[in-house]
Backbone bond lengths (Angstrom), bond angles and torsions (degrees), N, CA, C in turn:
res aa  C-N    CA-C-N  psi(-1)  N-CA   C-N-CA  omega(-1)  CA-C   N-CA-C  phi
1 X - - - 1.468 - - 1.527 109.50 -
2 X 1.324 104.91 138.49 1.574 93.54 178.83 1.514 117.56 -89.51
3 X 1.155 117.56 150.20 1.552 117.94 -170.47 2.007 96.25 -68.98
4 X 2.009 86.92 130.60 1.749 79.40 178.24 1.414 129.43 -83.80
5 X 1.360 109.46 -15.04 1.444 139.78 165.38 1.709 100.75 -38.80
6 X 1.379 121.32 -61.85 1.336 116.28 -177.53 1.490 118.94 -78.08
7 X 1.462 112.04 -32.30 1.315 114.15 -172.64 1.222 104.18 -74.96
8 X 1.129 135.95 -44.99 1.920 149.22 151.00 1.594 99.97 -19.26
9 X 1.391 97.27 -66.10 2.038 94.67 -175.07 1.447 112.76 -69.39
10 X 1.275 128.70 -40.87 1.325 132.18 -166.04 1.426 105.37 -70.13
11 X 1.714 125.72 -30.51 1.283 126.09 168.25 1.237 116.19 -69.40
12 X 1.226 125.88 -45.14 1.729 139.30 175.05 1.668 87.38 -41.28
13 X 1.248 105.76 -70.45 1.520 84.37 -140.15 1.812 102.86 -75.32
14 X 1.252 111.93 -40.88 1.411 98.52 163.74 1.526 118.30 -33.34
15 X 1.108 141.44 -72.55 1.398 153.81 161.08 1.502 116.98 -16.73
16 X 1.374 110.76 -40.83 1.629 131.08 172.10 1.642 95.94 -66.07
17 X 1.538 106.85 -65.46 1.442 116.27 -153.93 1.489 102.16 -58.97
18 X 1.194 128.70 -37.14 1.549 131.94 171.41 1.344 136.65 -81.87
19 X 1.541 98.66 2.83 1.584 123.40 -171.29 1.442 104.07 47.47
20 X 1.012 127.24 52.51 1.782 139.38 176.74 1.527 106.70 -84.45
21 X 1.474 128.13 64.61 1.306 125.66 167.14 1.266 121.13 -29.21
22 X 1.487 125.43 -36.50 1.369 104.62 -153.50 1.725 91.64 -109.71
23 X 1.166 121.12 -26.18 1.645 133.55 152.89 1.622 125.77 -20.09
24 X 1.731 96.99 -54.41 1.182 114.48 -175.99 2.151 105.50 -76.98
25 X 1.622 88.43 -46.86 1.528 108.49 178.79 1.343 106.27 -24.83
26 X 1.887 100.74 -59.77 1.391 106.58 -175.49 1.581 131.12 -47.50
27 X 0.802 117.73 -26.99 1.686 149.33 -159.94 1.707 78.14 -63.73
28 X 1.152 130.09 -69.19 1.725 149.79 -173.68 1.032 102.76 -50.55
29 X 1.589 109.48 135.50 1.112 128.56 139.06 1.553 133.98 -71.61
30 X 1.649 137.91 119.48 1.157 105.70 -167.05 1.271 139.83 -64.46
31 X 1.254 116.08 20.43 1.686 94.54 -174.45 2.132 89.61 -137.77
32 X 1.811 93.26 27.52 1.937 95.80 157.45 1.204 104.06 -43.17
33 X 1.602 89.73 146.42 2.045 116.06 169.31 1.570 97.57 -127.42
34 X 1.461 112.19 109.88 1.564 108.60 -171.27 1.837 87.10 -105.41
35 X 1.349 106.23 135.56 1.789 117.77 134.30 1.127 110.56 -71.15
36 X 1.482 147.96 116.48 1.001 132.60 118.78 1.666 135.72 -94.74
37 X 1.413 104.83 165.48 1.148 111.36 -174.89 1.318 112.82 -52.85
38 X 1.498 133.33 -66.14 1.670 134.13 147.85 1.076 123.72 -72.76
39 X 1.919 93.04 145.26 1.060 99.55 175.15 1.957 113.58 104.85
40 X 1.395 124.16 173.50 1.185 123.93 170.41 1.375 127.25 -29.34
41 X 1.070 156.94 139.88 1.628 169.66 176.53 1.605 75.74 -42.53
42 X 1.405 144.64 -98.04 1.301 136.87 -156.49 1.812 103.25 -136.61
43 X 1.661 73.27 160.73 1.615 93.67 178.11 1.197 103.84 -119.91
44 X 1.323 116.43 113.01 1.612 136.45 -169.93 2.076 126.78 -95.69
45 X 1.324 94.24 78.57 1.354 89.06 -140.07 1.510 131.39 159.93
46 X 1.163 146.12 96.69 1.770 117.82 156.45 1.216 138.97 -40.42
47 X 1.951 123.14 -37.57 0.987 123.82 146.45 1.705 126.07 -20.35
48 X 1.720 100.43 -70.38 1.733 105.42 -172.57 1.429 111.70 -74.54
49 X 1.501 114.99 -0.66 1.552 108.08 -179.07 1.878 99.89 -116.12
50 X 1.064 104.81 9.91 1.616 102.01 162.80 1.866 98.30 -109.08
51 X 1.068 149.01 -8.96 1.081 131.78 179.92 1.775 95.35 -90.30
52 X 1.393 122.48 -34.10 1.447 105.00 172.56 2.041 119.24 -74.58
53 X 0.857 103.27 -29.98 1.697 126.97 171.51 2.059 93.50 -45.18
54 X 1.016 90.59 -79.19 1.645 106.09 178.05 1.593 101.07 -60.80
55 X 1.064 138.86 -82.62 1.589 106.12 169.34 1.550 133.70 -19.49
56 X 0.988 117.90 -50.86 1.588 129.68 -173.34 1.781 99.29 -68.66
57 X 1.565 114.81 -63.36 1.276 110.12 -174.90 1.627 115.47 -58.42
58 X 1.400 122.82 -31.24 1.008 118.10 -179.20 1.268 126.10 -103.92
59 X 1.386 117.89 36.28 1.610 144.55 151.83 1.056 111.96 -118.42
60 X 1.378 118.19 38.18 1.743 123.20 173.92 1.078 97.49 -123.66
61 X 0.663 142.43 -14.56 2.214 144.04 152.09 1.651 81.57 72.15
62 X 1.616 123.82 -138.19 1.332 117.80 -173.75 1.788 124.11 -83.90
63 X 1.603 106.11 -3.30 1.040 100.66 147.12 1.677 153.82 -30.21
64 X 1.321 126.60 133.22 1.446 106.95 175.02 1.631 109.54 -135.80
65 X 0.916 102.77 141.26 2.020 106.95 175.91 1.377 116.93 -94.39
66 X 1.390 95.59 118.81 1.290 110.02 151.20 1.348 153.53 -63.71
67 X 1.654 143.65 108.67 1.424 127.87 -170.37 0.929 130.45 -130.15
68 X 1.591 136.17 129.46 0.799 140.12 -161.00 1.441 121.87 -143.67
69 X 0.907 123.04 125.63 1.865 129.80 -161.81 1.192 100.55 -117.38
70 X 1.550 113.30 120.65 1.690 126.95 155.23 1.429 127.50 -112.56
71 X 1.332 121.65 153.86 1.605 124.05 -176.00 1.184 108.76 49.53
72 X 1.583 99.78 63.12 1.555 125.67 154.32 1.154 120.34 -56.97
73 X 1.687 126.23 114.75 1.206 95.29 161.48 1.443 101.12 -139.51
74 X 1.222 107.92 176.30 2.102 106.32 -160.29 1.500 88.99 -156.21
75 X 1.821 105.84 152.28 1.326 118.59 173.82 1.575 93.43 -143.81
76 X 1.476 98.66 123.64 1.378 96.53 169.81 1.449 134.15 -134.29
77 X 1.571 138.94 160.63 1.425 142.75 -154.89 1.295 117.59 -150.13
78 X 1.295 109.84 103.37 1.331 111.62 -169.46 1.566 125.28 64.48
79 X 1.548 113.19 -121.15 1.433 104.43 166.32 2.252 117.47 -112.08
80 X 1.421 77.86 54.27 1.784 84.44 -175.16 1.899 90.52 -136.52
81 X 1.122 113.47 120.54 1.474 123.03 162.52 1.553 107.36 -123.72
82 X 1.508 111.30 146.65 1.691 131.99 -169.96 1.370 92.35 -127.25
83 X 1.511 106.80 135.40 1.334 99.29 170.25 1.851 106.10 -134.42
84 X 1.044 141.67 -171.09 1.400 123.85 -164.98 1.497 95.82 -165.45
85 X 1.222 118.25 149.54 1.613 109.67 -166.08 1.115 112.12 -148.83
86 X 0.761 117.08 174.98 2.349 117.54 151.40 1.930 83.19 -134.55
87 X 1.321 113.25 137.60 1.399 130.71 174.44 1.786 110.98 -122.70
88 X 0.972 120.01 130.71 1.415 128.40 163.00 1.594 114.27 -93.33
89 X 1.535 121.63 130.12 1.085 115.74 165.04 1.525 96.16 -125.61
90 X 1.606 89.51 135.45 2.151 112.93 175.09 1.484 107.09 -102.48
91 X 1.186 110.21 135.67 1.578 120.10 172.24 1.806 99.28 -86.85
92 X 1.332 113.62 140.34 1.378 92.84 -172.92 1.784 93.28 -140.84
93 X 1.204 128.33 162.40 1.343 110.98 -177.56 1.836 96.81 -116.07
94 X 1.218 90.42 -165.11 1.909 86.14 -150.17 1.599 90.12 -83.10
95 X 1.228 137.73 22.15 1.205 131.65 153.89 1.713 119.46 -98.64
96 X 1.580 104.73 -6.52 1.164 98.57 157.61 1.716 95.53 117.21
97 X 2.290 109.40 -36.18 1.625 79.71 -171.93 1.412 113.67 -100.85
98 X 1.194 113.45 151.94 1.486 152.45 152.50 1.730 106.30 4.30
99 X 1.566 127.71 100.84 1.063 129.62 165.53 1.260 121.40 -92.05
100 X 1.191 132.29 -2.67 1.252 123.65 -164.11 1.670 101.76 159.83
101 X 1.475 98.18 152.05 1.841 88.71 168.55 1.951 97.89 -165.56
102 X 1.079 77.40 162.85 1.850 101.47 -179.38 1.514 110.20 -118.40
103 X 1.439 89.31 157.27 1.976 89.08 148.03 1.364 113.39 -159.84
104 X 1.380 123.29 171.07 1.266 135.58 -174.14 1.141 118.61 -167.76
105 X 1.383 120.65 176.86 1.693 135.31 -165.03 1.598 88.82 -96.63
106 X 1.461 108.38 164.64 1.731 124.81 -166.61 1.597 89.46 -165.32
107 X 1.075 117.98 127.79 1.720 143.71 159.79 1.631 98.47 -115.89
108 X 1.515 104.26 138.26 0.893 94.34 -177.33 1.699 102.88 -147.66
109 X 1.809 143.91 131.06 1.076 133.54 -168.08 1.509 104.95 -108.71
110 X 0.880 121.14 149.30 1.747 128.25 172.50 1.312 113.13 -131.43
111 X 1.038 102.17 114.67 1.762 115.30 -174.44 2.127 99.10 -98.66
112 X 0.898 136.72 138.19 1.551 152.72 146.92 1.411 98.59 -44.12
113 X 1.043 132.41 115.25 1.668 129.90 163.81 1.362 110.35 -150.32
114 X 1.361 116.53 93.03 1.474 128.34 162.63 1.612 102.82 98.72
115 X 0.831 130.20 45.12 1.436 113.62 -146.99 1.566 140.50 48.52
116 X 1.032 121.60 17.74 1.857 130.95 175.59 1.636 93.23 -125.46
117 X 1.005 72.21 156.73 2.432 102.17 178.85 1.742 77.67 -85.79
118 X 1.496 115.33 143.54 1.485 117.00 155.17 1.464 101.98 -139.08
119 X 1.404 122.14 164.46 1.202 139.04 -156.46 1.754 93.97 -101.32
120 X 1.083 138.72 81.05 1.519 140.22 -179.66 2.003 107.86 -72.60
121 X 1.185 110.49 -36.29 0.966 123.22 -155.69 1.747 129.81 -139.24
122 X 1.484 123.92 84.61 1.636 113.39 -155.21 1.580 73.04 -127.19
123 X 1.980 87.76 141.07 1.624 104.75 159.70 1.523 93.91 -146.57
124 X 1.592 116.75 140.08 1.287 131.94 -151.16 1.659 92.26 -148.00
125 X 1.431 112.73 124.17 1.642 127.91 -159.82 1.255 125.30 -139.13
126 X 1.637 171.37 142.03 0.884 156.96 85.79 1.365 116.21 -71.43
127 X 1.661 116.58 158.28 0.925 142.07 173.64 1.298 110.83 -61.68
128 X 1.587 108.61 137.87 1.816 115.71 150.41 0.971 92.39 -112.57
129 X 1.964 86.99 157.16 1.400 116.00 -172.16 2.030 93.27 -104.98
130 X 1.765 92.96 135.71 1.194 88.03 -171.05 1.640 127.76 -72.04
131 X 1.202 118.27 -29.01 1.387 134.06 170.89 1.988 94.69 -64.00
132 X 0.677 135.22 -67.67 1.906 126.17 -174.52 1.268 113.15 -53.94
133 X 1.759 120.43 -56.65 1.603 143.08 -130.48 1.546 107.42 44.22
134 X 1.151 104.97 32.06 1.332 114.36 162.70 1.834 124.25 -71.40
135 X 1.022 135.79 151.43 1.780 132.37 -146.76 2.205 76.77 -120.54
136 X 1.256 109.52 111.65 1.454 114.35 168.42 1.764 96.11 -86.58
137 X 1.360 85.06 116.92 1.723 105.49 171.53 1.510 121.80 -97.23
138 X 1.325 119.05 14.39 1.376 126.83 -162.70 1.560 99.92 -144.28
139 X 1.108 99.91 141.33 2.041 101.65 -178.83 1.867 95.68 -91.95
């Protein structure tokens, strides 16, 4: 069996890297509740997390993002796996180099549904620094 933890990430970011809205869509379960870092307290839904998905990809003009997740780690029970991350995303231009980059924390839930891994559950985080309330984007 292949571990779904990786096959889950390795599609994300492919899906990211090609701006594949409905690619990434898939990844979701419909009735995901995402934290994200931008934007509203939560996105309740696949619906409300494909209208931000499609915002984001389509303010990348010829840009493309890169992703990449290290110090994976996952605990899992039955048909529920958590996985927990630090992720880098690279702005890259259509020659490939590197404009810019971020990073942040990724929780991530996997529910068993029908036979596919689905994404039930994403919370996406960096730190503020308490003296600024500044959001540290860099590990």
């Amino acid at each position: 069996m292949t571990d779904p933890v990786s096959a889950v990430l390795d599609a994300y970011a492919a899906a990211v890297r090609a701006k594949d809205a409905d690619a990434l869509l898939a990844l979701y379960d419909a009735d995901v509740r995402i934290f994200d870092m931008w934007g509203p307290w939560a996105y309740d839904g696949a619906p409300a997390w494909r209208g931000n998905v499609e915002e984001w990809f389509g303010a990348l003009g010829t840009e493309a993002v890169g992703v990449d997740f290290d110090d994976v780690r996952t605990t899992a029970s039955g048909d529920l796996v958590v996985a927990q991350a630090f992720v880098t995303y690279r702005a890259l231009a259509a020659d490939g180099t590197q404009l810019r980059a971020m990073q942040n924390r990724v929780t991530i839930v996997l529910a068993g549904r029908g036979g596919a891994w689905k994404i039930v559950h994403e919370h996406s985080s960096s730190p503020a620094d308490f003296e600024t309330g500044k959001v540290k984007l860099q590990r």
